[in-house]
N, C-alpha and C positions, 0 to 999 in steps of 0.2 A: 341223388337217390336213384338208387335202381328200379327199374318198374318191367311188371311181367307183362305184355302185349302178344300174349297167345291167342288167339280165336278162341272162346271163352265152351261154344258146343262144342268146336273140334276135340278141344283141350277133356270134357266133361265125357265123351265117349271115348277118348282112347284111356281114361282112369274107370271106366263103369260108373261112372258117379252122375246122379241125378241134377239137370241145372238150377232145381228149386232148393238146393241147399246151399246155392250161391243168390238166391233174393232174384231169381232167374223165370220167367214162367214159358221160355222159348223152350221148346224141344225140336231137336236134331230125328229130322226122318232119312238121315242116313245111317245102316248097316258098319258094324266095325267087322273090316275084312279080317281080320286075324283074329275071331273072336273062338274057332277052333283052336288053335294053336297052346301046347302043353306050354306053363310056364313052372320055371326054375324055382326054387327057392330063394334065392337072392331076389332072381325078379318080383315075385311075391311082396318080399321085404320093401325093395325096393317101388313100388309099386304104393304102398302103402305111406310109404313118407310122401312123395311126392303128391298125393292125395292131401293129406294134412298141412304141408305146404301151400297148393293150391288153392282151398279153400279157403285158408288164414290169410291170402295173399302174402306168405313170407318168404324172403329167398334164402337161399343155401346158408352163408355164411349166419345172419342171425338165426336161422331155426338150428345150426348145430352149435350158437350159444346156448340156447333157451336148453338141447339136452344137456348142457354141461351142466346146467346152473340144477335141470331138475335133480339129473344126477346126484347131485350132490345133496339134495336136499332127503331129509327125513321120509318114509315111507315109499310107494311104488313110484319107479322112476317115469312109466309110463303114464301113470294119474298126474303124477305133476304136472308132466311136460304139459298134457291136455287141458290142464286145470290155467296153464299161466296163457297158453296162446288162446284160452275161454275167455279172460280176464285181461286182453287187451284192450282201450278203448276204442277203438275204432269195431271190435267186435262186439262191443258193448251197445254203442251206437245202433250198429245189426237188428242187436236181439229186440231193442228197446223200439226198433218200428220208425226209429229218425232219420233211417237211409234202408234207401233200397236194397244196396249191396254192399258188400265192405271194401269196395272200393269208392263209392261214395260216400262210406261214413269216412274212409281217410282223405278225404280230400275235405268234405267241410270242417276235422279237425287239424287239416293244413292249412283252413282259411282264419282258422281263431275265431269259431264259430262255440266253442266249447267252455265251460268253465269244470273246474273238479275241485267240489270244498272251496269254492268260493277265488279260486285263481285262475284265470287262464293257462289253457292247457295245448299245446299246439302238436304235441309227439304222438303219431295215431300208435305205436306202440307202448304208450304208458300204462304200465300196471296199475289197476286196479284193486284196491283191499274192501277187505269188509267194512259196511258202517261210511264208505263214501259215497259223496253225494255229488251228482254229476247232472248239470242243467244249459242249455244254451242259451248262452249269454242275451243281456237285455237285448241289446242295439238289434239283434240279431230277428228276438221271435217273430216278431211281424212281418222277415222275408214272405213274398210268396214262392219262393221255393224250398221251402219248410212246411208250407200249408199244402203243397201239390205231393211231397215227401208224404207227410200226415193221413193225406186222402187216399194215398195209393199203398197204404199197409197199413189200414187199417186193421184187417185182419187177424191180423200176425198174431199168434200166442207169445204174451213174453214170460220168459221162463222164472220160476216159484224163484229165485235165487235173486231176483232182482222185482223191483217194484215202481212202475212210473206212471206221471200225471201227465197224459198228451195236451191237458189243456194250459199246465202252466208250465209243460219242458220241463219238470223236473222229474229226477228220479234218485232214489237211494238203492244201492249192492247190502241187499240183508246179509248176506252169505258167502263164501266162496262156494262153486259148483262144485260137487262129486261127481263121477265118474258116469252115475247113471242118470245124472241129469245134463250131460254133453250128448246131443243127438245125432253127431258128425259120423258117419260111415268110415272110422277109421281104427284099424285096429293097431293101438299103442303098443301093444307086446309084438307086433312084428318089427316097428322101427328099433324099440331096446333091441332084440337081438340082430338087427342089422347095425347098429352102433357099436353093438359089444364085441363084435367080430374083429 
């Protein structure tokens, strides 16, 4: 399995992107030198994906599955694409305040710390649909590094689309997410027309 090991600020200022949309509350008191500098349309585009990538922790090869698949799917191909990498579980995980980052929700559903509908679920890419229900396994809830998880995002708003119980781990997907309820700083009608090119 492939894994991104970029410095996580460095990475967040040379995209513009804030580190609190990565479960992040470090910020970067360094200046990005080339923040003068005219950028390209492509670079734009490009720029933009790379963003969505990073965020999602996904690499190349899968996120230009995921536009095939949107592609092909019924209505805007840029709603989808954001609706299915909304809807993976490890960003599920995220939303629901059971990991700090989404790289720590894919590693406790690398550990088979996850159940979905009542089966263990170990794939932190697995799609999520409406109407399932997603809870951390028995053996699991009484880790104390679930309970240190729990304490330190408490905060978190979790988004109308989904609905969970921090005290018994469990949660149900009312909904799939629309578009304006994905908060990610990224603009999906730049990647289509860097795709369609």
């Amino acid at each position: 399995m492939a894994v991104n090991k970029d410095p996580i600020l460095k990475r967040c200022r040379s995209l513009g992107l804030e580190p609190s949309y990565l479960g992040i509350n470090k910020e970067s008191k360094r200046e990005l030198k080339r923040a003068n500098r005219k950028m390209s349309e492509y670079g734009r585009q490009l720029r933009e994906k790379q963003k969505a990538k990073f965020i999602y922790g996904v690499m190349e090869k899968p996120f230009r599955n995921y536009y095939a698949k949107a592609a092909a799917m019924k209505g805007m191909t840029g709603t989808n694409l954001m609706v299915m990498l909304e809807t993976r579980l490890d960003n599920i995980l995220f939303r629901l305040g059971w990991a700090r980052t989404r790289r720590e929700a894919r590693q406790i559903v690398d550990h088979k710390f996850i159940a979905v509908n009542g089966k263990m679920v170990n794939i932190p890419s697995y799609q999520v649909k409406a109407g399932d229900k997603i809870e951390i396994r028995e053996g699991f809830k009484s880790y104390t590094r679930i309970k240190m998880i729990l304490d330190a995002t408490n905060g978190r708003v979790t988004p109308e689309w989904l609905s969970g119980d921090n005290d018994k781990l469990e949660a149900t997907v009312n909904a799939l997410p629309t578009r304006e309820q994905i908060d990610v700083p990224v603009d999906d009608m730049q990647i289509v027309e860097l795709y369609s090119k």
